[in-house]
C-alpha positions in Angstrom: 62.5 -14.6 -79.4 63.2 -13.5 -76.3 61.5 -10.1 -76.9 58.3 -12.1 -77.4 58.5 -14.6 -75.0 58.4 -11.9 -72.3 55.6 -10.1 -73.1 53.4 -13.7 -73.1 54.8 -14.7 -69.6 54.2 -11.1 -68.1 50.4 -10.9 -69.8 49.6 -15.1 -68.1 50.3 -13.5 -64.9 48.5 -10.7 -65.0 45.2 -12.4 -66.0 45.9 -15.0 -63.1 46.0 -12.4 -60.5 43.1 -10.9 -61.8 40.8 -14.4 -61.9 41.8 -15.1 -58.4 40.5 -12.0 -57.4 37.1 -11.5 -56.2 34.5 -9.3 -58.0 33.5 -5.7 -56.2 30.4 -6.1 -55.7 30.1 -9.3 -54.2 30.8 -8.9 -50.1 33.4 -10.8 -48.5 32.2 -13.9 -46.8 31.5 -13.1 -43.1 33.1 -14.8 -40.1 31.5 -17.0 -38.0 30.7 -15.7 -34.6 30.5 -17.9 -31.8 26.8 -18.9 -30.7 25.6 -16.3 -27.8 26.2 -17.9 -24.3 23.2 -19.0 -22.8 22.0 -17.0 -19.2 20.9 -19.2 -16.7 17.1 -19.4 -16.4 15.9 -17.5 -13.5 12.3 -18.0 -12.4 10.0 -14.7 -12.3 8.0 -14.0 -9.6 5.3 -11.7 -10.6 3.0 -9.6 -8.5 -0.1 -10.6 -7.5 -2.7 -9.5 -10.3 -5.5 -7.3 -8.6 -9.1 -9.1 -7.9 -11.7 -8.8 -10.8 -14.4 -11.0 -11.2 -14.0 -13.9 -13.4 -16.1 -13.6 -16.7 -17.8 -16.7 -16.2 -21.5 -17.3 -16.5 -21.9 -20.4 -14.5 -20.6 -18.2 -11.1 -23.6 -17.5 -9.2 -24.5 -14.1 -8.5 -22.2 -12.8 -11.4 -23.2 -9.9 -13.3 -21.8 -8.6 -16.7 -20.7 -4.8 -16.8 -23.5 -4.3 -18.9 -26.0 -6.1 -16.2 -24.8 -4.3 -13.6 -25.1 -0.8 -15.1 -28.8 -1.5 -16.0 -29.4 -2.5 -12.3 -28.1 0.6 -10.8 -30.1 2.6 -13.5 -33.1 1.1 -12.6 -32.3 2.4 -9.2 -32.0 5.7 -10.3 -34.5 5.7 -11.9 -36.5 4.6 -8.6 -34.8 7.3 -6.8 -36.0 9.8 -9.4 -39.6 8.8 -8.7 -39.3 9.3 -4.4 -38.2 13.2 -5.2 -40.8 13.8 -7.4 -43.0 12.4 -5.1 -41.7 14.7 -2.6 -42.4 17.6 -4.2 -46.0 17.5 -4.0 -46.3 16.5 0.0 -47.9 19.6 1.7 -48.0 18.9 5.6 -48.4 22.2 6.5 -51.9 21.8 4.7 -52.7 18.7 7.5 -54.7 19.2 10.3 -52.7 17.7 12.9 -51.2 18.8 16.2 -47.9 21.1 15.6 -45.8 18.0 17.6 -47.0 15.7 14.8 -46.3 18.1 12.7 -42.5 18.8 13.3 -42.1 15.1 13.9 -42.8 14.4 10.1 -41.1 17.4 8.8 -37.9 15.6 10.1 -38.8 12.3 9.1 -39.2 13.7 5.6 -36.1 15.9 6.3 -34.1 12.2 7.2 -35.8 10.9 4.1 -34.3 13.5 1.3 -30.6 13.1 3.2 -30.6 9.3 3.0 -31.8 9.5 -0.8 -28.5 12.0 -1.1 -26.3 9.8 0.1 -28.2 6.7 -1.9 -27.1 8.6 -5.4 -23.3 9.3 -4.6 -23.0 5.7 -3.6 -24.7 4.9 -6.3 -22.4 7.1 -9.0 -19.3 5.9 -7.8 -20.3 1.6 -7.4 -21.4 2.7 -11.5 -18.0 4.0 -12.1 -15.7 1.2 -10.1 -18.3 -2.0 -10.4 -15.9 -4.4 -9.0 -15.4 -2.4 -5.9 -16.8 -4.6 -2.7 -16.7 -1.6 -0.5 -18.4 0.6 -2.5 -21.2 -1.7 -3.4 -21.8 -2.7 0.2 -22.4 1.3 1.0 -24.9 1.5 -1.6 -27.0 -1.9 -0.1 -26.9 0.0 2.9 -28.2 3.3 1.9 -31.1 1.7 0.1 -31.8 -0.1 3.7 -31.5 3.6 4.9 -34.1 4.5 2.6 -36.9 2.4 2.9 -38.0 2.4 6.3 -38.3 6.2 6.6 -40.2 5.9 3.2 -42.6 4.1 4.7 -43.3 6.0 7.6 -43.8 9.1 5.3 -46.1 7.0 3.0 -48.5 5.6 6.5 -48.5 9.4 7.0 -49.6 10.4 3.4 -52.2 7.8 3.3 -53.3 9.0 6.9 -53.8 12.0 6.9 -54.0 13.8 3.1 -54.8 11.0 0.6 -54.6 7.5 0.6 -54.2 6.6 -3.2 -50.9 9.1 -2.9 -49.9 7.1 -0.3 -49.7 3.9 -2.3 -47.8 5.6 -5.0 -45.1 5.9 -2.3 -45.6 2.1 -1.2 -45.1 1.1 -4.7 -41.7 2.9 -5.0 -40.4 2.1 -1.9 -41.5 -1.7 -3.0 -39.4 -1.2 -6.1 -36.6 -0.2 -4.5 -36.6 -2.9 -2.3 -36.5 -5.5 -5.2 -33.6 -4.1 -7.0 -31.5 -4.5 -3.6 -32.5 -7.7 -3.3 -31.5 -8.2 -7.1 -28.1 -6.7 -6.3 -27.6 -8.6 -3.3 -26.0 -11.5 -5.6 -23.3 -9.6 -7.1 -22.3 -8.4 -3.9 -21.7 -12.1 -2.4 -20.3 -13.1 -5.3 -17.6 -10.1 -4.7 -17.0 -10.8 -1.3 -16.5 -14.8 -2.2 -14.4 -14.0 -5.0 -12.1 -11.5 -2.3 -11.9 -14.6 0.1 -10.9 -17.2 -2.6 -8.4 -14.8 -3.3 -6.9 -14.4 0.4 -7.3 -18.1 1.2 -5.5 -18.5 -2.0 -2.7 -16.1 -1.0 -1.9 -17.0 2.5 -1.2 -20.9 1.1 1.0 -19.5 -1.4 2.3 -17.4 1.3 2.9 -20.8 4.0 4.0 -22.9 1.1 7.1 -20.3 -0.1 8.3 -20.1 4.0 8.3 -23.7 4.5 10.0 -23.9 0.9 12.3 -20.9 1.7 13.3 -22.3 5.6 14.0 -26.3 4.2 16.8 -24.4 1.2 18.1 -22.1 4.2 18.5 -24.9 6.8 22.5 -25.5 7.9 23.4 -22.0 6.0 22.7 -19.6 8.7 25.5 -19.3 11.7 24.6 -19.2 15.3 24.0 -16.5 16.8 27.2 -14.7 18.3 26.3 -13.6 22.1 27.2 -10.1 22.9 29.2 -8.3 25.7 27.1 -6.6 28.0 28.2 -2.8 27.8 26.9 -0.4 30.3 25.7 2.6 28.7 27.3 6.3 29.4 25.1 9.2 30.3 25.8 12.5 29.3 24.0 15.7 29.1 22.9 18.8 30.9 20.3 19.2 33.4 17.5 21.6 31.9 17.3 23.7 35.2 21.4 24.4 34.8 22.9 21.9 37.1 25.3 19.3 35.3 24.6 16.1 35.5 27.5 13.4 36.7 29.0 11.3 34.1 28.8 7.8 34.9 28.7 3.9 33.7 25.3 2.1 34.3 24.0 5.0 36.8 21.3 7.4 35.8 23.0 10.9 35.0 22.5 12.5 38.7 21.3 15.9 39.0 24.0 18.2 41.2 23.2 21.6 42.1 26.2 24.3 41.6 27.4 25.8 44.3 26.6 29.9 44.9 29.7 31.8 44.2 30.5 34.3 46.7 30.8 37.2 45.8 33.7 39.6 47.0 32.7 42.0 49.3 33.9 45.8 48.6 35.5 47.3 51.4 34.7 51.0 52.0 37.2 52.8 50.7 39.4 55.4 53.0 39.3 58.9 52.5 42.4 60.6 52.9 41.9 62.5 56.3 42.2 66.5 56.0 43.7 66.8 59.6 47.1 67.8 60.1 49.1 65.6 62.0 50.9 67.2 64.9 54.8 67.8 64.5 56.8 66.6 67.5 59.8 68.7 68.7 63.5 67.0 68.3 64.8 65.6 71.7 67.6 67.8 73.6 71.1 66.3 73.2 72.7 65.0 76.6 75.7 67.3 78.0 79.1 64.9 77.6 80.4 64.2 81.3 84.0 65.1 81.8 86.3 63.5 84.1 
């Protein structure tokens, strides 16, 4: 009996052990970790965007990208038109005085310069249309434009043919009403630029008014300081040194001119022989 009771006992156990076991491929239950500890909230201060013009339809004088790039086609297009008008002015064909003459040449010189300048204004406003500066320097080459177009159309009309001169009327009439169509946009850039600076500086005002109420009874008085008389050193650019003193300017004092020693002529041993002097006579001795 006891042989078989052993075996019974020893297999209970083993199938215990193994039921309170857990199974390989389920994972061991994972430990819970403590909740992540919360930063404090620190406000952001973020830079100031950069000025574009709001897309909103009801601003007056706004223009779409779009709109604006049609408007400074159109004024290609009316630049286009003066150079080809250009091409076929002949004054050299005028009977006019040679004064007149030159006079004309150089308005019509004045004229193709100003159209130059019109056009690279032009292609960089159509590259950076929110630009205030660059849209202002084309208004202004167009008003550079039109008044020497019209003297060289009165002068056309005058004094070769009047129905070329009113081709050169009409486009300087053209041009004129596309600057005044793009006058708009411009004030609606330069109101759009002061909103934004008014804007700013209260922002500005409000934070040091903010920033000196927080900082008021933090900051210590001011700690006077000893008055220390400053040392000047240095050497004067023409050689002479310069005294060393407290509060006083460095003063310039000139060396003194060394001496130099003076050679003695040096003595030549004489050739002369000196005389040789006889030895004195020895007195008699006096007897008594």
């Amino acid at each position: 009996m006891r042989f078989l009771i052993a075996p019974l006992i020893l297999g209970a156990c083993l199938t215990v052990g193994l039921a309170q076991q857990p199974p390989k491929d389920q994972a061991p239950p994972k430990q819970a970790t403590a909740p992540p500890t919360s930063l404090p909230e620190t406000q952001k201060i973020e830079a100031p965007a950069q000025s574009e013009a709001p897309r909103a339809a009801s601003d007056a004088g706004y223009l779409e990208p779009a709109q604006l790039k049609t408007l400074l086609h159109k004024i290609w297009l009316a630049e286009y038109r003066i150079n080809d008008l250009l091409t076929e002015v002949h004054p050299e064909r005028w009977k006019i005085q040679e004064a007149a003459r030159n006079s004309f040449n150089q308005t019509l010189e004045n004229l193709r310069k100003s159209l130059g300048g019109l056009g690279e204004w032009r292609s960089q406003f159509e590259k950076r249309p929110e630009s205030m500066y660059l849209g202002y320097q084309t208004y202004v080459a167009i008003s550079a434009v039109l008044p020497r177009l019209d003297a060289v159309a009165r002068s056309i009309s005058q004094h070769e043919n009047p129905s070329f001169g009113v081709q050169y009327s009409h486009a300087g009439n053209q041009l004129f009403d596309l600057q005044q169509a793009l006058q708009p946009y411009l004030a609606f850039l330069l109101r759009n630029q002061d909103q934004i600076l008014s804007a700013t500086q209260s922002n500005l005002a409000a934070c040091q008014n903010e920033l000196g109420f927080a900082m008021r009874g933090r900051t210590e008085p001011a700690t006077p300081m000893k008055n220390i008389n400053p040392e000047f050193k240095g050497r004067s650019p023409r050689g002479g040194t310069e005294v060393v003193g407290k509060g006083k300017p460095a003063q310039k004092v000139s060396k003194p001119a060394e001496k130099k020693p003076e050679k003695k002529p040096e003595e030549k041993p004489s050739t002369a022989k000196k005389p040789t002097t006889a030895p004195a006579p020895a007195k008699p001795r006096q007897t008594k």
